[in-house]
C-alpha positions as CSV (number, residue, x, y, z in Angstrom):
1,X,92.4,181.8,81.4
2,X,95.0,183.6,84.2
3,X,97.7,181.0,85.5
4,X,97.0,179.6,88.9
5,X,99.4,181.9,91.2
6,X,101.2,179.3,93.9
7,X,102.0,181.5,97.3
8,X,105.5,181.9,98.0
9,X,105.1,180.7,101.4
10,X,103.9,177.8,100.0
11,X,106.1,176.8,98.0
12,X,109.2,177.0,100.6
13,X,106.9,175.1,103.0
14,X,106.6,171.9,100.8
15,X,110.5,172.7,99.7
16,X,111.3,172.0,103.1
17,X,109.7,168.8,103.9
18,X,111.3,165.0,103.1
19,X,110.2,163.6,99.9
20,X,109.4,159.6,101.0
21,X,108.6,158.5,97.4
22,X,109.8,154.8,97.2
23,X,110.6,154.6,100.9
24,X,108.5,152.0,102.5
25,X,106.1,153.8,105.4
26,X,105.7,152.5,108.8
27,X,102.7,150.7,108.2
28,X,104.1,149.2,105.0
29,X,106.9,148.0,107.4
30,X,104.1,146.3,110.0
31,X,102.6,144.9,107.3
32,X,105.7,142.6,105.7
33,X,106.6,142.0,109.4
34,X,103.3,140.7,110.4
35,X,103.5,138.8,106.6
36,X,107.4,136.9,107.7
37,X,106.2,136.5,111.7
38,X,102.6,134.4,109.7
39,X,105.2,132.5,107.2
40,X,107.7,131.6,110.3
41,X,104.7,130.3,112.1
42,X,103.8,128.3,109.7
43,X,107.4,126.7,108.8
44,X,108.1,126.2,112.7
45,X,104.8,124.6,113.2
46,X,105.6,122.2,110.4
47,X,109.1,121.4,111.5
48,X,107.5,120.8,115.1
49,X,104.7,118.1,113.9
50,X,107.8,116.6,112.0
51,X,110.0,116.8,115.3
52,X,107.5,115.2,117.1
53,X,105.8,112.4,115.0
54,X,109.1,111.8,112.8
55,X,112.5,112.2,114.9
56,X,111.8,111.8,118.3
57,X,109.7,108.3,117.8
58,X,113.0,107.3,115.9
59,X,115.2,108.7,118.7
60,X,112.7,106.8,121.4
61,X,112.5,103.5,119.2
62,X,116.8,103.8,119.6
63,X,116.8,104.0,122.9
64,X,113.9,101.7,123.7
65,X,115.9,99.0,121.5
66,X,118.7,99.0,124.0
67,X,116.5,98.9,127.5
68,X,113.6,96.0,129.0
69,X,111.0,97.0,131.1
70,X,109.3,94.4,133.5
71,X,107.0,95.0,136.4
72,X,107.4,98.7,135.6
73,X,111.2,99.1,136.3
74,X,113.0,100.1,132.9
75,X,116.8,99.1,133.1
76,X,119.6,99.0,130.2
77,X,120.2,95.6,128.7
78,X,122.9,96.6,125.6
79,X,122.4,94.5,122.4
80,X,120.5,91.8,124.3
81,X,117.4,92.9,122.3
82,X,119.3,93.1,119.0
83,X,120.8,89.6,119.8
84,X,117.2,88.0,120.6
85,X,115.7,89.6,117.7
86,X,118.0,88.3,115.2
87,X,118.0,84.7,116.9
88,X,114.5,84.7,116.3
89,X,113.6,81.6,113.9
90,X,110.7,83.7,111.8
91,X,114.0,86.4,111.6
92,X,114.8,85.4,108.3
93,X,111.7,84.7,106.9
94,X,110.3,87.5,107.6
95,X,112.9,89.6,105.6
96,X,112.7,87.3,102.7
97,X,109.0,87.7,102.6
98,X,109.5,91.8,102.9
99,X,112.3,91.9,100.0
100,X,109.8,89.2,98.3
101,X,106.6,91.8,98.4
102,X,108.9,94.7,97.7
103,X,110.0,92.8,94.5
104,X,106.6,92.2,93.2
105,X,105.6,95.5,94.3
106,X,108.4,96.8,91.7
107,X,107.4,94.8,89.2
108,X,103.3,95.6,89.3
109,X,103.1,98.6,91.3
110,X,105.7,100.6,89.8
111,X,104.8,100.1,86.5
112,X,101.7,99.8,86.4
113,X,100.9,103.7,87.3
114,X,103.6,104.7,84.7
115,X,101.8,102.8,81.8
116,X,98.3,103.5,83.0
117,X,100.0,107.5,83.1
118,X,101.1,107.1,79.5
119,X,97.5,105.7,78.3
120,X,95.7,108.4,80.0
121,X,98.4,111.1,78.5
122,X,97.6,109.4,75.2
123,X,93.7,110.1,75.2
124,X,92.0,113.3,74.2
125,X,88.6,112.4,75.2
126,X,87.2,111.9,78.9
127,X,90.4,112.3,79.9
128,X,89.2,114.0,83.5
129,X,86.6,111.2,84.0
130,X,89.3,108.4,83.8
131,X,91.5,110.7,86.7
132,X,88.8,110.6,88.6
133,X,88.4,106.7,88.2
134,X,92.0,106.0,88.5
135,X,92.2,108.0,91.7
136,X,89.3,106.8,93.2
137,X,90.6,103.4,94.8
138,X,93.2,106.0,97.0
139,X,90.2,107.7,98.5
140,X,88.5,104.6,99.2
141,X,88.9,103.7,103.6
142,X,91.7,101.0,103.2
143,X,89.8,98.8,105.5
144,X,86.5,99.0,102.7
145,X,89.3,98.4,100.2
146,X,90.3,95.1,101.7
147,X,87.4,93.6,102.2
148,X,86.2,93.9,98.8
149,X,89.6,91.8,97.7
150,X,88.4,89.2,100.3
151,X,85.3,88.9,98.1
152,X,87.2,88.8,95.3
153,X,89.5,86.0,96.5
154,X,87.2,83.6,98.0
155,X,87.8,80.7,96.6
156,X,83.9,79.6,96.5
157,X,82.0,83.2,95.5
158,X,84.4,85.2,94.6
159,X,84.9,87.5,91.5
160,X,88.1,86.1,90.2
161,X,87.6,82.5,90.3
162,X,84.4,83.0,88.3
163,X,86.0,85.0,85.9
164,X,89.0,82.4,86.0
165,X,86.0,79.6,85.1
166,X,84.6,81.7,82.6
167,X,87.4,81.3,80.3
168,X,87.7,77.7,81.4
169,X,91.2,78.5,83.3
170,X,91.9,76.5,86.3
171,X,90.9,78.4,89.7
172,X,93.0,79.5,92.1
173,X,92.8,79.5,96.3
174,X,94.2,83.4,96.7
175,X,95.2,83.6,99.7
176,X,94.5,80.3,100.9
177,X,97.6,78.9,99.2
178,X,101.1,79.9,100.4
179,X,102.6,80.2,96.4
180,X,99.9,82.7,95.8
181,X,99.2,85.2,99.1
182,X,102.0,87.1,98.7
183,X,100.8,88.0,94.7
184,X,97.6,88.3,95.4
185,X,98.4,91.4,98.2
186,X,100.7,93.4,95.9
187,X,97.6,92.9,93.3
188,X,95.3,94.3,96.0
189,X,97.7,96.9,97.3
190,X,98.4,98.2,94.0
191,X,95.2,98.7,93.1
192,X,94.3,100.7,96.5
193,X,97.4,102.9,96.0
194,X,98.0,103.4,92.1
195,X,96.3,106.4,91.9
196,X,98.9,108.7,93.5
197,X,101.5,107.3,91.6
198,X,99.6,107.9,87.8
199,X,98.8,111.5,88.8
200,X,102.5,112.0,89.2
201,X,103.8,110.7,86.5
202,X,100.7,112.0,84.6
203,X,101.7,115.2,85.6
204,X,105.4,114.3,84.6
205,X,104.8,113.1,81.3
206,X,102.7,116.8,80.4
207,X,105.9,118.6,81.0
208,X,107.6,116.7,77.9
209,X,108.0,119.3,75.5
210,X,105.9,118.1,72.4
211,X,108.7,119.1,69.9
212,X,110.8,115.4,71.2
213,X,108.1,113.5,70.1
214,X,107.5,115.5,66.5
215,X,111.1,114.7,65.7
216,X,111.0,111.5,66.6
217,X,108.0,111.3,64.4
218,X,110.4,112.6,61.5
219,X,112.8,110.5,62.4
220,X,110.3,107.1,61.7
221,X,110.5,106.4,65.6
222,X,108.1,103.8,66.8
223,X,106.2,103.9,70.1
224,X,108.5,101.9,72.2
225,X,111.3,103.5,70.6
226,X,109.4,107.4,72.1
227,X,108.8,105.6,75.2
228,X,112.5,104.4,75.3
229,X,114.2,107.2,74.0
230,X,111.8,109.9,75.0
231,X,109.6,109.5,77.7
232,X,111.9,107.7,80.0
233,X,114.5,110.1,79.6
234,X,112.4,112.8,80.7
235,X,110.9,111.4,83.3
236,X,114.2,110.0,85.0
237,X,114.0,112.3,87.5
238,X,110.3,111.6,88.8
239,X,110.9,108.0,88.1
240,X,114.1,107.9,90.5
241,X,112.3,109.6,93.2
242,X,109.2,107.5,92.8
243,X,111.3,104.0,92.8
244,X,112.9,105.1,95.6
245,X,109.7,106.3,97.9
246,X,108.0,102.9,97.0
247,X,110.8,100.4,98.2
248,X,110.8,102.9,101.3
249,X,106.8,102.5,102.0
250,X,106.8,98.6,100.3
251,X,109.3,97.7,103.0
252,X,107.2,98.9,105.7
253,X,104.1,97.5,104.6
254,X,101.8,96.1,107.3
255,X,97.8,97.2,106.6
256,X,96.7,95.0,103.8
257,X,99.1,91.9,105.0
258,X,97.6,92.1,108.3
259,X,94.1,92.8,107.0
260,X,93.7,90.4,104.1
261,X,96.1,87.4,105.8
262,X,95.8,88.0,109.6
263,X,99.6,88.6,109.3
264,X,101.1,85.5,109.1
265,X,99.3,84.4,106.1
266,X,99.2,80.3,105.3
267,X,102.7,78.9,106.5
268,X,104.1,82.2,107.3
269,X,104.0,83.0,103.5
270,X,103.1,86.6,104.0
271,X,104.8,87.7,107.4
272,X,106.7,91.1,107.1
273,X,109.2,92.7,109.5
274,X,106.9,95.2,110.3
275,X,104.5,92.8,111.2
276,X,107.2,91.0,113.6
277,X,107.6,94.4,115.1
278,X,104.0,94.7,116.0
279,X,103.8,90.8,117.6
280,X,107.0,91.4,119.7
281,X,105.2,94.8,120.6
282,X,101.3,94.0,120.8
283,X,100.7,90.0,120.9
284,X,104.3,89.7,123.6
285,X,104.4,93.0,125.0
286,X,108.3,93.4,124.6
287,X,108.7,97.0,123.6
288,X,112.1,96.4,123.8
289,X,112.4,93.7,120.9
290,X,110.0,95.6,119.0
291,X,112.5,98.3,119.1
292,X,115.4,96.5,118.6
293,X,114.0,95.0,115.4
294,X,112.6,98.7,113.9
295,X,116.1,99.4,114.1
296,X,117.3,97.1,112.0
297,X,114.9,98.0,109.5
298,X,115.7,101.7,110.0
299,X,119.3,100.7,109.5
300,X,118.6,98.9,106.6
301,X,116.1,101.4,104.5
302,X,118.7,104.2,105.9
303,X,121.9,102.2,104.2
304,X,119.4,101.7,100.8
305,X,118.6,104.9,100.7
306,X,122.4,106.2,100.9
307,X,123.7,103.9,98.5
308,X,121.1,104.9,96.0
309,X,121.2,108.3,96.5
310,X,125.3,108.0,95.8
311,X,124.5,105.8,92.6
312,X,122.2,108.7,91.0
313,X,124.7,111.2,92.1
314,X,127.5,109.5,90.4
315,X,125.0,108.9,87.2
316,X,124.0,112.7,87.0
């Protein structure tokens, strides 16, 4: 079969063009500009919802602390606000009652999820149905969540006192009694928000390489000594960050104390600073002491947060 014969002319013509192999071509260019001007909009549209429903109600609730309206005339009035707010008699009690449910929050709520994680991480059967029941309280209205714990609390009908009487244990008033509100709405807050929590640390704890926990098993560990020496360890990280979102969100907790105790609870037992803020705000109608008292809570979680963020630095 005679060779194929290329025509000179030809052949000087595509000589004398560009070669643009590996160059990117004008509409390749449009294309990644069109991709970075979509990714942009997205990031700036986030940073602007953050702008406005983060830092400027933090900016306004700073300035606001340091002004009074009344009859519609707004005029600067220093630290009077910060000086009535802290001269308020339910001040203090309000605080202890915040660091109280913060501490019991600590105790159940933060390890609670982290156990229930390390069961569910355990079992090799129905392990997606039991995800799926452990996250189900979090998608549950909080409001529909609440007032299932009322019924549970009554102190006539309700679930708990006759399980309580079941097992011939004494019953208990809930949140009738002033020893026992507080408890009784970490209990029902920790239930209503657990779920996020275990699927993090679930997540976490399927990250742990498998080959820890086979030489452990060599070495005749135990399984509080894998928890202890494994599992911890390798979840420190998550853990940190986790402990330190929940004292954040614990000390701002208003919803279920305001739903399940009207607020106040029975002699003040329950009454939060964020509550405070929203009687000085709502039931008083002074903006200005509402303001003045979100900024000492701001000031507080803000000096927390720094302090523990230094103490894991220094421990890393």
């Amino acid at each position: 079969m005679a060779a194929t014969t290329v025509p000179e002319h030809t052949t000087k013509a595509h000589a004398g063009r560009p070669r643009t192999a590996g160059r990117p071509t004008g509409t390749g260019r449009g294309r990644k500009l069109r991709q970075n001007l979509q990714a942009h909009g997205f990031l700036i549209g986030a940073v602007l919802c953050f702008l406005m429903f983060s830092w400027y109600p933090m900016v306004r609730e700073f300035i606001m602390s340091f002004q009074e309206k009344k009859r519609g005339v707004t005029s600067w009035v220093g630290f009077r606000n910060l000086d009535r707010v802290y001269h308020d008699p339910y001040f203090w009690t309000a605080w202890k009652n915040t660091a109280q449910f913060t501490l019991y929050a600590l105790v159940i709520g933060f390890v609670v999820p982290f156990v229930v994680a390390i069961v569910l991480n355990e079992l090799r059967h129905a392990q997606a149905y039991l995800r799926i029941l452990v996250y189900l309280p979090v998608m549950l209205p909080p409001v529909a969540g609440v007032l299932l714990f009322k019924y549970f609390y009554n102190p006539d009908y309700g679930l708990f006192n006759h399980v309580l009487k079941a097992f011939h244990l004494p019953t208990s008033q809930w949140l009738d009694s002033s020893h026992t509100a507080m408890i009784s709405v970490v209990i029902a807050a920790t239930w209503m928000n657990m779920g996020s929590a275990t699927l993090i640390y679930l997540a976490a704890l399927q990250n742990i390489p498998g080959e820890l926990y086979e030489a452990a098993d060599l070495d005749g560990a135990g399984l509080w000594s894998k928890i202890w020496h494994v599992t911890i360890p390798q979840t420190r990280l998550v853990l940190s960050m986790m402990l330190l979102l929940q004292i954040v969100a614990t000390m701002q907790e208003f919803t279920n104390v305001y739903l399940l105790t009207g607020g106040n609870g029975p002699q003040n037992s329950t009454m939060t600073v964020v509550y405070m803020v929203y009687q000085y705000a709502f039931s008083y109608n002074n903006f200005g002491s509402a303001a003045a008292l979100g900024l000492f809570l701001l000031l507080v979680l803000a000096a927390f947060s720094g302090v523990y963020a230094r103490l894991n630095r220094n421990s890393d």
